[in-house]
C-alpha positions as CSV (number, residue, x, y, z in Angstrom):
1,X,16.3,-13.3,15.1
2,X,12.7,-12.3,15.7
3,X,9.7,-13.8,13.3
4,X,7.4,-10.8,12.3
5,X,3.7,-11.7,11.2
6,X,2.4,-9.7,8.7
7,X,-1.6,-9.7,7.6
8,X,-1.7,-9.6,3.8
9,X,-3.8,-6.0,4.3
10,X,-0.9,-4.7,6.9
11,X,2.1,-6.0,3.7
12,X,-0.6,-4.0,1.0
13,X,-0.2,-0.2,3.6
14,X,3.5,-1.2,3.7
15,X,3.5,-1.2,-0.1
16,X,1.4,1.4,-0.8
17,X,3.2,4.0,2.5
18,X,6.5,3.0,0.3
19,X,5.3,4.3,-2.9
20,X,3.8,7.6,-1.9
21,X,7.2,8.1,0.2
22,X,8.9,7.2,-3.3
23,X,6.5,9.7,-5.4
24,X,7.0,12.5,-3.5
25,X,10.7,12.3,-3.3
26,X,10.9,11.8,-7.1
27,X,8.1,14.6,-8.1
28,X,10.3,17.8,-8.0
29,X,12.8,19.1,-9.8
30,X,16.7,18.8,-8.8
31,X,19.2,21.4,-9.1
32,X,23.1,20.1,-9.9
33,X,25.5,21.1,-7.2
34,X,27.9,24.3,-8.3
35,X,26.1,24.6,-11.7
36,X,22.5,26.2,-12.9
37,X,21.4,23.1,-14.6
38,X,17.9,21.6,-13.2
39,X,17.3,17.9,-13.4
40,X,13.6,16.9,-14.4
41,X,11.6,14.2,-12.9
42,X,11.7,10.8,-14.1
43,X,8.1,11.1,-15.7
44,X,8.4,7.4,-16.4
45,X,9.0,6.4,-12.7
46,X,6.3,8.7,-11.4
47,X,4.0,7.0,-14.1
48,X,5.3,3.5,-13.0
49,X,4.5,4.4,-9.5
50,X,0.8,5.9,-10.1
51,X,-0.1,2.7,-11.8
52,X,1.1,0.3,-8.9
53,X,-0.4,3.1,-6.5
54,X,-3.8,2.0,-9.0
55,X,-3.5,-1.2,-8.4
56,X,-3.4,-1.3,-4.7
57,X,-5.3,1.4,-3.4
58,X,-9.3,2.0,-3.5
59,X,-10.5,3.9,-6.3
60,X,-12.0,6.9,-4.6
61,X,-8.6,6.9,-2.2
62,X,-6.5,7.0,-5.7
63,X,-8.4,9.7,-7.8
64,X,-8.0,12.1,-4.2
65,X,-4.5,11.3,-3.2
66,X,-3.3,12.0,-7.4
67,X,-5.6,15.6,-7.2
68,X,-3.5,16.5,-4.2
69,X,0.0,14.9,-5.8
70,X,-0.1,16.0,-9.5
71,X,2.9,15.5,-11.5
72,X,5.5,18.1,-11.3
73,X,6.2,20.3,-14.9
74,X,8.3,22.7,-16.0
75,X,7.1,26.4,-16.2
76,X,7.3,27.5,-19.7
């Protein structure tokens, strides 16, 4: 088994790499095999995530990366 040193700023890109991955997964709108029915997002997830993604990243990093990744909605 190898030991793998991590720098607490290297652990922070991990966490916040993870997240966006996570996001942008989540943040669209899912059609059900064999049927017409559309799943939403989970608006509380993507919330969940935007405030952790707060937390870790720079502010000016942040406010950019949510302008360019805005919550998915419905067309009415």
């Amino acid at each position: 088994m190898k030991t793998i040193i991590l720098r607490v700023e290297d652990c922070d890109e991990v966490v916040i790499d993870e997240l966006k991955d996570a996001y942008r997964v989540n943040n669209q709108f899912d059609k059900v095999d064999c049927s017409d029915d559309v799943l939403e997002p989970d608006y509380e997830l993507l919330k969940a995530i935007q405030t952790v993604l707060a937390y870790y990243m720079a502010h000016e990093d942040w406010s950019e990366w949510m302008e360019m990744n805005p919550m998915v909605k419905e067309n009415d």
